[in-house]
C-alpha positions, 0 to 999 in steps of 0.5 A: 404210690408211696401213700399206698405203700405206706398204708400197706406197711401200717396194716402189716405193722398193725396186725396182730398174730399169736405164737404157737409153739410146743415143748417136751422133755427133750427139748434143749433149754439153749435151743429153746432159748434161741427159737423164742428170741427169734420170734420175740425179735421179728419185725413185727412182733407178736402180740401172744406167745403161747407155750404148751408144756406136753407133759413133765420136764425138767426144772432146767427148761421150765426156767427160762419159760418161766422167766419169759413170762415174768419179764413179759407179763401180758405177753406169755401164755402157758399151758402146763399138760399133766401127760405128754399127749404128742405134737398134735394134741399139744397144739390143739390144745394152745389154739384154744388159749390163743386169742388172735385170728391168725396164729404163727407156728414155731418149733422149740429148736428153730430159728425164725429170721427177723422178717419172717412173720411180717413177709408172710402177714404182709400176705394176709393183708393183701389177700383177705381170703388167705388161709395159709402161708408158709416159706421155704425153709434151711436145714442146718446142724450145730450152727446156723452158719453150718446148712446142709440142705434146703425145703423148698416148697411150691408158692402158688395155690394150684402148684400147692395141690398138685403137690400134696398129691404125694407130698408135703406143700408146706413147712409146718413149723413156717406157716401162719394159719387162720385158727377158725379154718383150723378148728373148722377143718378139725384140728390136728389129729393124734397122730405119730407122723404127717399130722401136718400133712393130715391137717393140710389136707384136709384144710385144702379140702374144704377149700382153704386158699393158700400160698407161700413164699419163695424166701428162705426165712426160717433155719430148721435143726436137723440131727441123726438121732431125732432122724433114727426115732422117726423109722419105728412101726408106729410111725409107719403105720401112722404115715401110711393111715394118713395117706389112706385118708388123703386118698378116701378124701380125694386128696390123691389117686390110687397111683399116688398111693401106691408111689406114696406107699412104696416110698414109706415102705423103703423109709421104713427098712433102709438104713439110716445113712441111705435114708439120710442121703436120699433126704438129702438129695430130695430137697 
């Protein structure tokens, strides 16, 4: 028995992922900072670390990009952008300069707990036909001792799509994903909203196996004013085209939709602080 945990333990260690994580104007250098020394102090280090630049920013945050690349020279991938084409685009364009199977996703101004990758690889390894695996996630605002709220998504594959009926089954920027099913599946679409959502869906369309863990393994940052840009037409529209989609693709019913539907449409014209409550209180 300790043989076999030892091996398993190997092929955890041994395998090799790719970091994928995109920056734009607005993204503060010390949160940047912080979401890259998450990943770079993982149990299981990456063997890759690809950075997207989507369009201009300033000199303050490129620094410490950079740097990172100097000190790490094998280890940084970077990819200027002339124009700020959105997340989707953005990481699109990484996946092709990302030179492992399978890829880790990670946001600019999160924080990865040391255990994260090497729990969700470990899942790889044991399920060869894997796809997706992501975990649950906290919310927290200023530090990360100060949490507000929790994501906790469902873990196993059918608890999965009876969910992405109406939500979303996967914090995005948790998962590992395989980068062949991904670019089968299409890829990200240019969109303002859901092109998480969008691209999942379409990957449990075409049959791709997924799960995730039950820990809590990842610390999301949360403020007002990120939360005030997403209530804007745009992002309306592109939500509920997104949602059109999954139920064209079956994904969902006509029921679904219309709950689905109703659900942006008071996303869209309340409040703020009403919304923010009842974001709240959901998860």
């Amino acid at each position: 028995m300790r043989e076999m945990e030892k091996t398993a333990d190997t092929q955890v260690s041994q395998k090799k992922y790719s970091v994928l994580m995109s920056v734009y104007a607005k993204d503060k250098p010390e949160y940047l900072f912080e979401a890259i020394q998450s990943m770079l102090a993982q149990t299981v280090p990456p063997e890759q670390f690809v950075i997207v630049i989507d369009g201009p920013v300033l000199d303050e945050l490129m620094q410490p990009i950079y740097e990172y690349q100097r000190y790490y020279v094998d280890l940084f991938t970077i990819v200027p952008l002339e124009k700020n084409k959105g997340l989707g685009n953005a990481l699109n364009e990484g996946l092709r300069h990302c030179r492992n199977e399978l890829v880790a996703r990670m946001d600019a101004d999160d924080i990865s707990l040391p255990e994260r990758c090497e729990k969700e690889l470990a899942c790889f390894c044991e399920d060869k036909g894997l796809d997706i695996c992501g975990c649950n996630l906290d919310e927290f605002e200023g530090e990360p001792e100060n949490v507000l709220t929790s994501r906790v998504v469902p873990s196993q594959y059918e608890q999965i799509r009876k969910f992405m009926r109406r939500r979303q089954a996967f914090n995005h920027p948790t998962v590992i994903y395989k980068k062949t099913t991904v670019i089968r599946a299409g890829g990200y679409l240019p969109l303002k909203r859901k092109e998480d959502f969008d691209l999942f869906s379409r990957m449990l369309a075409e049959g791709a196996k997924a799960e995730n863990l039950e820990e809590h393994l990842y610390l999301y940052r949360v403020n007002r004013e990120n939360y005030r840009r997403r209530k804007s037409w745009d992002n309306f529209r592109s939500a509920v085209y997104v949602y059109w989609r999954h139920l064209k693709r079956k994904g969902c019913s006509v029921w679904d939709f219309v709950i689905i539907f109703v659900a942006e449409v008071l996303f869209f014209i309340l409040p703020v602080g009403i919304n923010e409550m009842e974001r709240l209180h959901k998860y």
